[in-house]
GUTI-576958 format. One record per atom (N, C-alpha, C, O, CB): residue number from 1; x, y, z. Coordinates in steps of 0.001 Angstrom, whole numbers. Glycine has a CB too. Layout:
N
@k NUM | east X | north Y | up Z .
...
END
This chain:
110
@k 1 | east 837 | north -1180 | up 0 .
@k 1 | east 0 | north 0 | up 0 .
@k 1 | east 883 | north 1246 | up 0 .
@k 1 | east 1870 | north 1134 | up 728 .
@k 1 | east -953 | north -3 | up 1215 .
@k 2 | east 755 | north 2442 | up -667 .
@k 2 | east 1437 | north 3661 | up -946 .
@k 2 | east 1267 | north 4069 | up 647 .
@k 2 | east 378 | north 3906 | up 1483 .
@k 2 | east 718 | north 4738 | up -2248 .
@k 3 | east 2613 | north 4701 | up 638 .
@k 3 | east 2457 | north 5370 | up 2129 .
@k 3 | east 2007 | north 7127 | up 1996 .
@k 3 | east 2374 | north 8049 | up 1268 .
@k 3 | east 4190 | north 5204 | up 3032 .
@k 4 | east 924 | north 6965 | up 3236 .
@k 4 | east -470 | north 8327 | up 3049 .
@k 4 | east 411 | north 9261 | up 3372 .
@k 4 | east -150 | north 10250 | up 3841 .
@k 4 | east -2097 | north 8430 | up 4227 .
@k 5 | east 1902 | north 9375 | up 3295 .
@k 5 | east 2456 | north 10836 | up 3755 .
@k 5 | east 3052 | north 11419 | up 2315 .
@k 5 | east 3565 | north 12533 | up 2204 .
@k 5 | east 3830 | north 10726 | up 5114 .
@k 6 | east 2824 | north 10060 | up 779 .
@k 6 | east 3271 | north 10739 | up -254 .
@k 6 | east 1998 | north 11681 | up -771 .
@k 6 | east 2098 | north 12757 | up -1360 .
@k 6 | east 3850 | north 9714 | up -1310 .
@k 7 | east 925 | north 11074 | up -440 .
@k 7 | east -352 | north 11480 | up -752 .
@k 7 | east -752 | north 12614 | up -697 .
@k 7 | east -1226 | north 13363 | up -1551 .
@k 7 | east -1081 | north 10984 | up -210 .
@k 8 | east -439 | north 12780 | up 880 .
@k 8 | east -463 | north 14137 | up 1474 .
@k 8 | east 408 | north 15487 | up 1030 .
@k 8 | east 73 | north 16660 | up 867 .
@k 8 | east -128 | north 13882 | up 2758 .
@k 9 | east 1729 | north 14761 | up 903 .
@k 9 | east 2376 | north 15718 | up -395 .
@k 9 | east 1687 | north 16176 | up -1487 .
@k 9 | east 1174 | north 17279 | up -1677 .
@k 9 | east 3378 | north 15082 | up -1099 .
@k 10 | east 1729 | north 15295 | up -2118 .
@k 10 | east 687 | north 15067 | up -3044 .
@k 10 | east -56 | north 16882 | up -3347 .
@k 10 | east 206 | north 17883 | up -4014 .
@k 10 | east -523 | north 13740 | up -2204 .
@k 11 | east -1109 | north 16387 | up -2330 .
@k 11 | east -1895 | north 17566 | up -1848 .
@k 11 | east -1740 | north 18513 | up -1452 .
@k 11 | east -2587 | north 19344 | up -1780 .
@k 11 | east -2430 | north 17500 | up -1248 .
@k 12 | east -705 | north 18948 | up -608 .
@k 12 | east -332 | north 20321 | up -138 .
@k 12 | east 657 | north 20477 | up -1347 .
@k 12 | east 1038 | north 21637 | up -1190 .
@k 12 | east 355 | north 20483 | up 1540 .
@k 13 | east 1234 | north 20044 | up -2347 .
@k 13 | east 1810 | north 20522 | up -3309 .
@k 13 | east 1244 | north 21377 | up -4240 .
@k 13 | east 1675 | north 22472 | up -4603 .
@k 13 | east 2223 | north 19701 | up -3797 .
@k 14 | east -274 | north 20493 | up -4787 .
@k 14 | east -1449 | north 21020 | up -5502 .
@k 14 | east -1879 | north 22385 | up -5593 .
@k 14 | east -2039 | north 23200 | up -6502 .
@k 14 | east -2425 | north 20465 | up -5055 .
@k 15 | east -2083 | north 22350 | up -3680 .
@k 15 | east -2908 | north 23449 | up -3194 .
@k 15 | east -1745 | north 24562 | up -3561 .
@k 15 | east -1998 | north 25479 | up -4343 .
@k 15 | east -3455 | north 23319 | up -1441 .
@k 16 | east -570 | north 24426 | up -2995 .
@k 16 | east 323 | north 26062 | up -3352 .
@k 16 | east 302 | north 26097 | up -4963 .
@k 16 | east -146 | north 27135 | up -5451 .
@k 16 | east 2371 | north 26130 | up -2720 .
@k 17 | east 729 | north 25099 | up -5843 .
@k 17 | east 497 | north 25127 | up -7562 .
@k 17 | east -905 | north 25889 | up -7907 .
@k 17 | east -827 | north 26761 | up -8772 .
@k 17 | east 364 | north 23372 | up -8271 .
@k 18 | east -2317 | north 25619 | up -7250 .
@k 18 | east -3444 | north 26119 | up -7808 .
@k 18 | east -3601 | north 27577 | up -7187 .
@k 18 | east -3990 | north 28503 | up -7897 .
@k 18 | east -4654 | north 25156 | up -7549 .
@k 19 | east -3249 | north 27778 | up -5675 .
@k 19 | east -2734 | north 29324 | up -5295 .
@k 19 | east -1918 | north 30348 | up -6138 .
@k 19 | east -2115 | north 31519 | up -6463 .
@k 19 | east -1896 | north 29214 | up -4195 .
@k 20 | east -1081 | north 29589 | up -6326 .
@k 20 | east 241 | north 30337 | up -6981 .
@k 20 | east -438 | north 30903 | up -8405 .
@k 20 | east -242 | north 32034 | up -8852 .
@k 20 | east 1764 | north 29098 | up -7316 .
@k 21 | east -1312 | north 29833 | up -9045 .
@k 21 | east -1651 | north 30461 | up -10617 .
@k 21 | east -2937 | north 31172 | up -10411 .
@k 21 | east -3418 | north 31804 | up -11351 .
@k 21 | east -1876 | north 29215 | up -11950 .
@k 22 | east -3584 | north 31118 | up -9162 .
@k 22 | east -4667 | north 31845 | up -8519 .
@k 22 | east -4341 | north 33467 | up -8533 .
@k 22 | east -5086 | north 34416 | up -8782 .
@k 22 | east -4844 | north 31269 | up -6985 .
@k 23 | east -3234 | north 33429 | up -8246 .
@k 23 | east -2380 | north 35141 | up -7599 .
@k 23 | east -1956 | north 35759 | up -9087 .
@k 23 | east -2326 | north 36847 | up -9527 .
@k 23 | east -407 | north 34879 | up -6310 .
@k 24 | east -1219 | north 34943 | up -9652 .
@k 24 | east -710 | north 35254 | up -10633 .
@k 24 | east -1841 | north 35412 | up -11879 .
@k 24 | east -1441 | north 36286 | up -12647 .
@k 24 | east 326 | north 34331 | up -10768 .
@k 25 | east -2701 | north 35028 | up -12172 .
@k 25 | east -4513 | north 35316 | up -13003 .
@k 25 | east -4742 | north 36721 | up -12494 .
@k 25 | east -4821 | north 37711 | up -13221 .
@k 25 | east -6185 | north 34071 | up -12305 .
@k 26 | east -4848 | north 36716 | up -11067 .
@k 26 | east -5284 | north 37956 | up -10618 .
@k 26 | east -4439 | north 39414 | up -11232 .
@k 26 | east -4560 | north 40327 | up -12048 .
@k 26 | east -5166 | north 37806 | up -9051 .
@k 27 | east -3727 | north 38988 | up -10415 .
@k 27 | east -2141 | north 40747 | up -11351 .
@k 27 | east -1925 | north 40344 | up -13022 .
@k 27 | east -1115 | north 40898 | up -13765 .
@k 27 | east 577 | north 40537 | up -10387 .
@k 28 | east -2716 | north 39413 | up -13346 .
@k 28 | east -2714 | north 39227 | up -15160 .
@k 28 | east -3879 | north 40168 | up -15511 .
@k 28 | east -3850 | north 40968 | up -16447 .
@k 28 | east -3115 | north 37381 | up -15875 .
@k 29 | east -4938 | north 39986 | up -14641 .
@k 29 | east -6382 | north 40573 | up -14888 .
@k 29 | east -6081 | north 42390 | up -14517 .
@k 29 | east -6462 | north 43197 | up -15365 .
@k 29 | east -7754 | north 39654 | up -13597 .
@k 30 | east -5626 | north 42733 | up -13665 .
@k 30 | east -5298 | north 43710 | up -13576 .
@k 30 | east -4840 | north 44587 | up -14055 .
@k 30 | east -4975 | north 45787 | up -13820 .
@k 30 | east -5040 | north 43676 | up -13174 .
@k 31 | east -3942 | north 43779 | up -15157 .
@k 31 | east -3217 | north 44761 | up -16351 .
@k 31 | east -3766 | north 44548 | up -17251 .
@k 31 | east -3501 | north 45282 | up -18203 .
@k 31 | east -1846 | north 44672 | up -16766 .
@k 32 | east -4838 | north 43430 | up -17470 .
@k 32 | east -5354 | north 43914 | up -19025 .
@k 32 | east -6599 | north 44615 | up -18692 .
@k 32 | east -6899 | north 45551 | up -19434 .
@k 32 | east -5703 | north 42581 | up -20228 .
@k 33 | east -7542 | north 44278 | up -17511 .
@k 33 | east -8020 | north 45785 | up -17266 .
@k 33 | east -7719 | north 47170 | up -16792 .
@k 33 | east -8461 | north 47937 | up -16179 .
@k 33 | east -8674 | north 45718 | up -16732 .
@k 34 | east -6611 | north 47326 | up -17151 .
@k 34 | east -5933 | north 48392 | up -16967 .
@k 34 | east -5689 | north 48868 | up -18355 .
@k 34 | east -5331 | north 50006 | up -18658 .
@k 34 | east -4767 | north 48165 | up -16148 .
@k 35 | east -5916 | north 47892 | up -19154 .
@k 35 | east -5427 | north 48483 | up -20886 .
@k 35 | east -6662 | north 48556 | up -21060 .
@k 35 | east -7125 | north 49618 | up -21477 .
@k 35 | east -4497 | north 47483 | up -22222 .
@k 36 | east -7289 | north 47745 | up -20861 .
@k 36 | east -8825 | north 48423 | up -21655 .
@k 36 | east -9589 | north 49126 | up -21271 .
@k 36 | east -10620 | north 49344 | up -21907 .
@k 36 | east -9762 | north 47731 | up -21986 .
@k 37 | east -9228 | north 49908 | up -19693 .
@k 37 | east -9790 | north 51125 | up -19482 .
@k 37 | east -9003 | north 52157 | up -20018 .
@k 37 | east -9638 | north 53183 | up -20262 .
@k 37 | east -10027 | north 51338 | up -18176 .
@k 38 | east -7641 | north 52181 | up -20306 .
@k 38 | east -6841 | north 52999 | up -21235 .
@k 38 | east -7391 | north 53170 | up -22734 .
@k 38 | east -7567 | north 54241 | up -23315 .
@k 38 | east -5468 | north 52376 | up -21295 .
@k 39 | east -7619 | north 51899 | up -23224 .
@k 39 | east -8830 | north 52138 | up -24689 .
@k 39 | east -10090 | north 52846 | up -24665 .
@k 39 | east -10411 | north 53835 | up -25325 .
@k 39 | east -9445 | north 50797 | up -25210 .
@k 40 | east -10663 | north 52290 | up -23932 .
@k 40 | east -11771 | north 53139 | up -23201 .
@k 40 | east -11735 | north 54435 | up -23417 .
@k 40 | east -12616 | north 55076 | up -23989 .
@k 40 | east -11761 | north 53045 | up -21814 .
@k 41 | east -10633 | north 54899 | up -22933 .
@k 41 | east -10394 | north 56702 | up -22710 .
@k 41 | east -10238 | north 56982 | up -24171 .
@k 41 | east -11005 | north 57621 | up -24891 .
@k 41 | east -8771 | north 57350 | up -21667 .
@k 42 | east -9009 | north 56343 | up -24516 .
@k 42 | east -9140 | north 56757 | up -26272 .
@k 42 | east -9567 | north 57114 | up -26960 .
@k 42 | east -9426 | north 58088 | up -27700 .
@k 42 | east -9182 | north 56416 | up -26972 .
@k 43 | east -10998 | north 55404 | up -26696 .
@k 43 | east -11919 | north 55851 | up -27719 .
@k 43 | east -13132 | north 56931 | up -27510 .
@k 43 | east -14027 | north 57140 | up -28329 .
@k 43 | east -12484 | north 54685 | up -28149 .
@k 44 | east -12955 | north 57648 | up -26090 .
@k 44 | east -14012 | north 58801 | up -25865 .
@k 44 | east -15097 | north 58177 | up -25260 .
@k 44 | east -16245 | north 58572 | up -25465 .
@k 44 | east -14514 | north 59563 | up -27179 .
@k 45 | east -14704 | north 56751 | up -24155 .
@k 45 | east -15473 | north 56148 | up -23745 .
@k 45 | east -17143 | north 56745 | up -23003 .
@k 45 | east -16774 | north 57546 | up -22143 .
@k 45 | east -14603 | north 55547 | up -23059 .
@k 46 | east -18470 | north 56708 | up -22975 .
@k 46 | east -19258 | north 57205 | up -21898 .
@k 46 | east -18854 | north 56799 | up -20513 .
@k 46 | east -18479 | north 55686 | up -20142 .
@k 46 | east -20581 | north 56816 | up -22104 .
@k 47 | east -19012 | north 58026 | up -19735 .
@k 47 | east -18517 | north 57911 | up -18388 .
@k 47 | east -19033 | north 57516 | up -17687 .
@k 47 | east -18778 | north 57891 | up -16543 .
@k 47 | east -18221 | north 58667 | up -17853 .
@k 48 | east -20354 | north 56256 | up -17944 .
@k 48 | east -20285 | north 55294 | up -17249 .
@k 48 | east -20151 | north 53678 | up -17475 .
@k 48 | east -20557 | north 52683 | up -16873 .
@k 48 | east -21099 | north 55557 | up -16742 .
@k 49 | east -19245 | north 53965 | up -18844 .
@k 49 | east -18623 | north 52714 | up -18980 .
@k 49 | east -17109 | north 52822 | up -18130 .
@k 49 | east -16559 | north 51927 | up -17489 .
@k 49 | east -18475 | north 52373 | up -20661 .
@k 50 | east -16709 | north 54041 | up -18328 .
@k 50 | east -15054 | north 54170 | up -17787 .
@k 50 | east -15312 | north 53590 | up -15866 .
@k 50 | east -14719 | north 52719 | up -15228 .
@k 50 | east -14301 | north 56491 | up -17978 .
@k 51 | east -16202 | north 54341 | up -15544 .
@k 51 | east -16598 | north 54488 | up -14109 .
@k 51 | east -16846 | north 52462 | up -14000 .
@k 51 | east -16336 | north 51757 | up -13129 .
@k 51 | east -18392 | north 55851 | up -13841 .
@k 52 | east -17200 | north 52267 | up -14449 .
@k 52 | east -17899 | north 50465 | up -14438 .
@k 52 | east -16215 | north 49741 | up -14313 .
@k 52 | east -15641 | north 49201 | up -13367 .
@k 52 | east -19080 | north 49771 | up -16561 .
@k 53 | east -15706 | north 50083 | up -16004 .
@k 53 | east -14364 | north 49936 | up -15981 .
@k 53 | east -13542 | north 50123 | up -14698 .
@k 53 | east -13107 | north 49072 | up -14228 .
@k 53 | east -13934 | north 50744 | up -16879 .
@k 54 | east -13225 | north 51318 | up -14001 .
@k 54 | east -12713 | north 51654 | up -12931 .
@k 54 | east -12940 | north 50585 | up -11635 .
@k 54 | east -12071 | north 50245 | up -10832 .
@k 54 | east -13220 | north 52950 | up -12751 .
@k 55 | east -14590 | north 50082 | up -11664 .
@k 55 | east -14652 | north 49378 | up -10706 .
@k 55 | east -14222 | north 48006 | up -10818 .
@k 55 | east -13702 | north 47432 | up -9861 .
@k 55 | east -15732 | north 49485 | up -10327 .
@k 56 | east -14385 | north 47520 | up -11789 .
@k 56 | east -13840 | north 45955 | up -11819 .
@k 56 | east -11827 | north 46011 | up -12050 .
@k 56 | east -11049 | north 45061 | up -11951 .
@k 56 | east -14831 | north 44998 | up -13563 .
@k 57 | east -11521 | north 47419 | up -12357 .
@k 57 | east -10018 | north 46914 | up -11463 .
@k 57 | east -10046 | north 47105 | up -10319 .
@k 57 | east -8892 | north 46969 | up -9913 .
@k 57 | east -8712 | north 47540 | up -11732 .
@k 58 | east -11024 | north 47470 | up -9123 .
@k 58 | east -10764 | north 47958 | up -8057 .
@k 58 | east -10968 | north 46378 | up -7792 .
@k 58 | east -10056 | north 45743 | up -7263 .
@k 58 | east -11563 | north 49256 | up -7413 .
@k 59 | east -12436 | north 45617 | up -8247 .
@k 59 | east -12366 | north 44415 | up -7621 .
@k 59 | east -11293 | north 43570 | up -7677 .
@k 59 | east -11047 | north 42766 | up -6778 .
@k 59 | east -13254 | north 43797 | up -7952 .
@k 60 | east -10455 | north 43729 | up -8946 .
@k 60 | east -9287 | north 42515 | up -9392 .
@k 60 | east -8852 | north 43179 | up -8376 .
@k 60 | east -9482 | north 42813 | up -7384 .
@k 60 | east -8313 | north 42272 | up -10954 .
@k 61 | east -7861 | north 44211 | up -8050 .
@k 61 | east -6709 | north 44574 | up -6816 .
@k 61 | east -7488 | north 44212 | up -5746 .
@k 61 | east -6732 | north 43384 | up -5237 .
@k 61 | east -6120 | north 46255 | up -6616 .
@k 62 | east -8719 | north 44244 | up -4850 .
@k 62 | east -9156 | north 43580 | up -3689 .
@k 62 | east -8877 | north 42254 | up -3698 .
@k 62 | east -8379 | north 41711 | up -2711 .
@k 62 | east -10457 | north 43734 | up -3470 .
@k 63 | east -9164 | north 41603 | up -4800 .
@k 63 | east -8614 | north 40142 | up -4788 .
@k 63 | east -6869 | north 39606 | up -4602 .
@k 63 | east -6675 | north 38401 | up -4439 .
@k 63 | east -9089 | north 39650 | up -6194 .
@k 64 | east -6005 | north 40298 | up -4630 .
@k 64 | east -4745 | north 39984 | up -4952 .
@k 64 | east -4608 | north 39834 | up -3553 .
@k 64 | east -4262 | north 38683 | up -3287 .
@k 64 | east -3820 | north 40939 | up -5806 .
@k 65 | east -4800 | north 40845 | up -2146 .
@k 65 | east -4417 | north 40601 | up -876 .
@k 65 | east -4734 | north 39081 | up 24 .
@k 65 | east -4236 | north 38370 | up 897 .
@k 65 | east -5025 | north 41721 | up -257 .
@k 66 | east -5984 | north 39180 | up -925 .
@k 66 | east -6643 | north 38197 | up -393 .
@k 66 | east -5829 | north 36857 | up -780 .
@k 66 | east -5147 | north 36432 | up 152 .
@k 66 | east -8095 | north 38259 | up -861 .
@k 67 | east -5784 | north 36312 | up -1652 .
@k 67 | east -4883 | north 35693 | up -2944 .
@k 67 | east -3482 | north 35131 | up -2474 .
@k 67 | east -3100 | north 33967 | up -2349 .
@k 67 | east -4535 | north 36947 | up -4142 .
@k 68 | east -2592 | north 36806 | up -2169 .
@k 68 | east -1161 | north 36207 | up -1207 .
@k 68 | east -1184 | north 35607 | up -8 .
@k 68 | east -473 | north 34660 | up 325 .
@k 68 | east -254 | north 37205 | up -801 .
@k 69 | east -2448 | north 36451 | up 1011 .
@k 69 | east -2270 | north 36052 | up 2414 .
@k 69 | east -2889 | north 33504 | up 2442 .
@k 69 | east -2436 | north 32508 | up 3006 .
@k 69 | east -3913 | north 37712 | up 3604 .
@k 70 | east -3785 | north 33733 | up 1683 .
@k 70 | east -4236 | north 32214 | up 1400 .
@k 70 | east -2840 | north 31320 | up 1044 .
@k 70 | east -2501 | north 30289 | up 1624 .
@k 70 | east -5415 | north 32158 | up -39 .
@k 71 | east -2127 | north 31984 | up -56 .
@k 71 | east -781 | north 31171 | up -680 .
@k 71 | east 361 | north 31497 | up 251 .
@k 71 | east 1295 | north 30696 | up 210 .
@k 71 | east -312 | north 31679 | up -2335 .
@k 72 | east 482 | north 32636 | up 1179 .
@k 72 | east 1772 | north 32527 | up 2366 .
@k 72 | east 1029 | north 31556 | up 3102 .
@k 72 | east 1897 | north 31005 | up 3779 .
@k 72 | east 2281 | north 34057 | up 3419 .
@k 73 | east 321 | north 31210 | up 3275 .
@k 73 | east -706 | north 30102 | up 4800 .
@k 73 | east -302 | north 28813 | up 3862 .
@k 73 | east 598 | north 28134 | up 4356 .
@k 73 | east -3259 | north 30373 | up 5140 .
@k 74 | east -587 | north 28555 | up 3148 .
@k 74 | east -420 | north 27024 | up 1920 .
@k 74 | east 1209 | north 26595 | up 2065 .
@k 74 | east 1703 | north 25477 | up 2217 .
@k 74 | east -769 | north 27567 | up -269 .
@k 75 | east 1975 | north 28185 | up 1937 .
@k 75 | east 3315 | north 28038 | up 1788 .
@k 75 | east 3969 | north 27957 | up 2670 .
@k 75 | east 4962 | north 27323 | up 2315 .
@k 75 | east 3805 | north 28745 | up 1234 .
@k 76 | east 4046 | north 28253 | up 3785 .
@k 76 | east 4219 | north 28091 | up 4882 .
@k 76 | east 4191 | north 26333 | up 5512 .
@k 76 | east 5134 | north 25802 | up 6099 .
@k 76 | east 3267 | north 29031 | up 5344 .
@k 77 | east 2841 | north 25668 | up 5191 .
@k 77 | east 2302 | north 24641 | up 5779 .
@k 77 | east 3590 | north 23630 | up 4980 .
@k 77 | east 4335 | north 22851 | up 5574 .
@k 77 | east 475 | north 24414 | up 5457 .
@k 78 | east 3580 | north 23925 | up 3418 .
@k 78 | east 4360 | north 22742 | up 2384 .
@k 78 | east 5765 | north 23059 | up 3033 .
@k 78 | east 6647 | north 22200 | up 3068 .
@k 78 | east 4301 | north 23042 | up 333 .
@k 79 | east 5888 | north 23980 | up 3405 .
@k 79 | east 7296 | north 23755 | up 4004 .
@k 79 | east 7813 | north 23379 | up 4782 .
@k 79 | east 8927 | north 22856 | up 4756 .
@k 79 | east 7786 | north 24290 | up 4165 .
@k 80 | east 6841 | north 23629 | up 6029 .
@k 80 | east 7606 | north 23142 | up 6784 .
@k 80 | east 6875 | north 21029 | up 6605 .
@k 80 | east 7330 | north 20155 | up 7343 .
@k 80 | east 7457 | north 24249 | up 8460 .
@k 81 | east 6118 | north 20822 | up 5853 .
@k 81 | east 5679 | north 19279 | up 5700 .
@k 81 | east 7297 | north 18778 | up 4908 .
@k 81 | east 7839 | north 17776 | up 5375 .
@k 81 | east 3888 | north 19021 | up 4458 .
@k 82 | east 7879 | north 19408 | up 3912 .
@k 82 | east 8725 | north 19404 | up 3211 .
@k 82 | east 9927 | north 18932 | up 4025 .
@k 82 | east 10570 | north 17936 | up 3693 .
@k 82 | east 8751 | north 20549 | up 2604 .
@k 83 | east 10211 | north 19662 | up 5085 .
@k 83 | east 11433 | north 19674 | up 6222 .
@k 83 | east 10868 | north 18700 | up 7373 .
@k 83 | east 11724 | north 18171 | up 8082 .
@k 83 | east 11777 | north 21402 | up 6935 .
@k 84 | east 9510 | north 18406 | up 7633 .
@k 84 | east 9322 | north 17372 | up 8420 .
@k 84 | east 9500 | north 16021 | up 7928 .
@k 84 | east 9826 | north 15096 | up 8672 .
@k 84 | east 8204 | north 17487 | up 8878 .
@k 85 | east 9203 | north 15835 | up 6153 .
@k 85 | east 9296 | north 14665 | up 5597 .
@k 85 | east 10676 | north 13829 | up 4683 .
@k 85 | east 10837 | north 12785 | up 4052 .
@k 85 | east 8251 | north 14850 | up 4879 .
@k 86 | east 11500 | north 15062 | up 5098 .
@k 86 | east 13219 | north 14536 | up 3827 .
@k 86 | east 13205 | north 13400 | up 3884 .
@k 86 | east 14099 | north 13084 | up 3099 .
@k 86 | east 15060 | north 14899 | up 4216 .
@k 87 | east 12524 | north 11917 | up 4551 .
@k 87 | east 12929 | north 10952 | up 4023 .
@k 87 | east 12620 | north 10592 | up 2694 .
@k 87 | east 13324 | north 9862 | up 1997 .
@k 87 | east 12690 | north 10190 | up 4700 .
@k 88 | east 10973 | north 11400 | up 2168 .
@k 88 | east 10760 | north 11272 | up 1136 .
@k 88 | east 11494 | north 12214 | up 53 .
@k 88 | east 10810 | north 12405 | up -952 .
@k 88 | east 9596 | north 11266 | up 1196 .
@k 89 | east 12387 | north 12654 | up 63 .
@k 89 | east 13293 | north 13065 | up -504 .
@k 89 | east 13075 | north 12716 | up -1961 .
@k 89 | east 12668 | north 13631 | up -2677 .
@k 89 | east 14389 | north 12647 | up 94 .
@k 90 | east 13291 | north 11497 | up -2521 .
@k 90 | east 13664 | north 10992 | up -3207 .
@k 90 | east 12488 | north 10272 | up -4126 .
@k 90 | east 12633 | north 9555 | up -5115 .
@k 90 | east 14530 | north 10424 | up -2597 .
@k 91 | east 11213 | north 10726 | up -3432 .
@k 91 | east 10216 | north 10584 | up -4233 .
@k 91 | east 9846 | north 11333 | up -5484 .
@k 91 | east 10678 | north 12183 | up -5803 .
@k 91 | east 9397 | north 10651 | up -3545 .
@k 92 | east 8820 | north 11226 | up -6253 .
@k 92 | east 8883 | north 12228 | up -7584 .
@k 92 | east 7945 | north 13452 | up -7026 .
@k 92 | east 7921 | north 14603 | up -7463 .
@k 92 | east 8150 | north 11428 | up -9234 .
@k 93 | east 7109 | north 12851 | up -5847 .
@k 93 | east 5687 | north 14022 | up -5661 .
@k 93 | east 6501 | north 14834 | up -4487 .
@k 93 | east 5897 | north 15888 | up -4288 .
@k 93 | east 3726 | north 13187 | up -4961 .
@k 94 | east 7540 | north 14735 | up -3723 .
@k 94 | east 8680 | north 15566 | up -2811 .
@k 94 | east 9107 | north 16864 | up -3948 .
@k 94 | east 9013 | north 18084 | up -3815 .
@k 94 | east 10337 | north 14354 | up -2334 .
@k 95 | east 9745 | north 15792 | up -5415 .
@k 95 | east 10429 | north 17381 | up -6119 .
@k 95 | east 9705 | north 18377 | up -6593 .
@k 95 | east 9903 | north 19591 | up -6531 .
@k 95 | east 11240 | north 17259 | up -7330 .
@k 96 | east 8382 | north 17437 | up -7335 .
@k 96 | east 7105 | north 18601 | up -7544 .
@k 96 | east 6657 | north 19584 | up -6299 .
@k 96 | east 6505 | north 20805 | up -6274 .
@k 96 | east 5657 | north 17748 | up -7907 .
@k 97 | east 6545 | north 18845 | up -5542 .
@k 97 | east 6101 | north 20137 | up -4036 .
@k 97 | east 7373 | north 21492 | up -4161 .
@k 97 | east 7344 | north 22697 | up -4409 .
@k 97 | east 6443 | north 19055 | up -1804 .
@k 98 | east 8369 | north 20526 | up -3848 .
@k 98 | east 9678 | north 21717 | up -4052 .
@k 98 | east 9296 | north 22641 | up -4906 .
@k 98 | east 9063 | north 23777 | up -4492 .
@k 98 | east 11111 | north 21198 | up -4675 .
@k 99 | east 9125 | north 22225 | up -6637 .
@k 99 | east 9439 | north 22906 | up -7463 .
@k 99 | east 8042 | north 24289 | up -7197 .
@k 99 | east 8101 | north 25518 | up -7171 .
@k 99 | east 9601 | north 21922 | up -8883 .
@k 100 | east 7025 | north 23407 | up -7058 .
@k 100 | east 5718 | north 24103 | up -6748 .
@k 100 | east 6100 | north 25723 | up -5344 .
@k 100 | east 5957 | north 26936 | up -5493 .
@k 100 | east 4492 | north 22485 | up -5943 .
@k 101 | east 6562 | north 24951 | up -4213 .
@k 101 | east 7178 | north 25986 | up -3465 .
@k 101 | east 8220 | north 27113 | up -4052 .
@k 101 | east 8125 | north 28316 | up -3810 .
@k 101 | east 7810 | north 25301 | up -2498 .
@k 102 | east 8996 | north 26646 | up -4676 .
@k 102 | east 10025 | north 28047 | up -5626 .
@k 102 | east 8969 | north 28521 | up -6354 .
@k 102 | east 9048 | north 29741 | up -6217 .
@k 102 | east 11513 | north 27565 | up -6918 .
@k 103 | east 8209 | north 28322 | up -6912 .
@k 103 | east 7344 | north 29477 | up -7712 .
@k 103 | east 6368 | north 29902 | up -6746 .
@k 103 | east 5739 | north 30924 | up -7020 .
@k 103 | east 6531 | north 28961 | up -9132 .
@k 104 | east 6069 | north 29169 | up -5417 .
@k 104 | east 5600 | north 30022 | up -4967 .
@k 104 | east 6077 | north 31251 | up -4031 .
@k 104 | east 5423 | north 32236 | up -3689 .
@k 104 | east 4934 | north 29462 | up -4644 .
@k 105 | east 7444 | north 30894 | up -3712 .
@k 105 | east 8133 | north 31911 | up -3147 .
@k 105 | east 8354 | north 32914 | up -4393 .
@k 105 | east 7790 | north 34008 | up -4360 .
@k 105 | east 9473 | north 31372 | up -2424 .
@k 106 | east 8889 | north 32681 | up -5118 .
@k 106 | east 9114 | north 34012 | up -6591 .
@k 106 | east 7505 | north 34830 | up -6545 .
@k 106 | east 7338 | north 36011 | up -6241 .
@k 106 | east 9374 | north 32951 | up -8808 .
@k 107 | east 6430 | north 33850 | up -6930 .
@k 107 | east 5119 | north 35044 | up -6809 .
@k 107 | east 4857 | north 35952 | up -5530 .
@k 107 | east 4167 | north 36969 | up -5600 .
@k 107 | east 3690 | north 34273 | up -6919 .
@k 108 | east 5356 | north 35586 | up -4556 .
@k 108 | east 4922 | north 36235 | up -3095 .
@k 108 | east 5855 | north 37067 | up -3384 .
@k 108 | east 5301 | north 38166 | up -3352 .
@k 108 | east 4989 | north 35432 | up -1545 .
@k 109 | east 7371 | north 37266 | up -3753 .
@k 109 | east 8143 | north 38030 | up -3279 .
@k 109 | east 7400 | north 39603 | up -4790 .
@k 109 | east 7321 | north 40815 | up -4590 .
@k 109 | east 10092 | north 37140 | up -3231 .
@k 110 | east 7056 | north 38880 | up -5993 .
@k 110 | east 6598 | north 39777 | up -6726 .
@k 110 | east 5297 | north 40685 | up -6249 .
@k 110 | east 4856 | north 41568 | up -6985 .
@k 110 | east 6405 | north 39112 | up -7839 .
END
C-alpha cells in the first residue's frame, strides 16, 4: 500500500500550484483591465462605462491581498511538511512540491 504521507504531499503541493496560478490570473487581470480602461479613454469612452471599468479593477486589486495572504498560509504549511518529511526526498511528488514551493516563493516576493 502507498504510504499516506506521499499522498499528502501530493496535496499540499497542488494546493500552493493552484494558489500560486490563482495570484498570478489575478495581477494578469489587472493589467489587461488596466489596458482596456486605457482604450476606453481613447476611444471617448461614456462615463459610465469608464466608471464600471474603474470598478472591476478595483475588484481585481481587492482580490490579490486576499490571494497572497491564502498562498503565504499554503506556503508556509508545504514547508515546513517538506522539512518534516526529507525521508521522502527521493520521491517524484517531494520534487514537484519543491518545485511548486520556488514558484511560490518568486510570486509572493513579486
Amino acid at each position: 500500500m502507498a504510504d499516506p504521507r506521499v499522498r499528502q504531499l501530493a496535496i499540499k503541493g497542488g494546493v500552493v500550484r493552484r494558489l500560486t496560478k490563482e495570484k498570478t490570473c489575478y495581477d494578469k487581470d489587472i493589467l489587461i483591465e488596466q489596458a482596456r480602461l486605457l482604450k476606453f479613454k481613447g476611444e471617448g469612452a461614456d462615463d459610465h462605462v469608464l466608471r464600471k471599468q474603474e470598478e472591476v479593477i478595483q475588484e481585481c486589486i481587492m482580490m490579490v491581498p486576499d490571494a497572497k495572504r491564502r498562498l503565504q498560509k499554503e506556503y508556509e504549511v508545504l514547508e515546513k511538511y517538506l522539512a518534516d518529511e526529507q525521508d521522502l526526498k527521493e520521491t517524484e511528488e517531494y520534487t514537484k512540491a519543491a518545485s511548486f514551493l520556488e514558484a511560490a516563493k518568486a510570486e509572493l516576493k513579486a
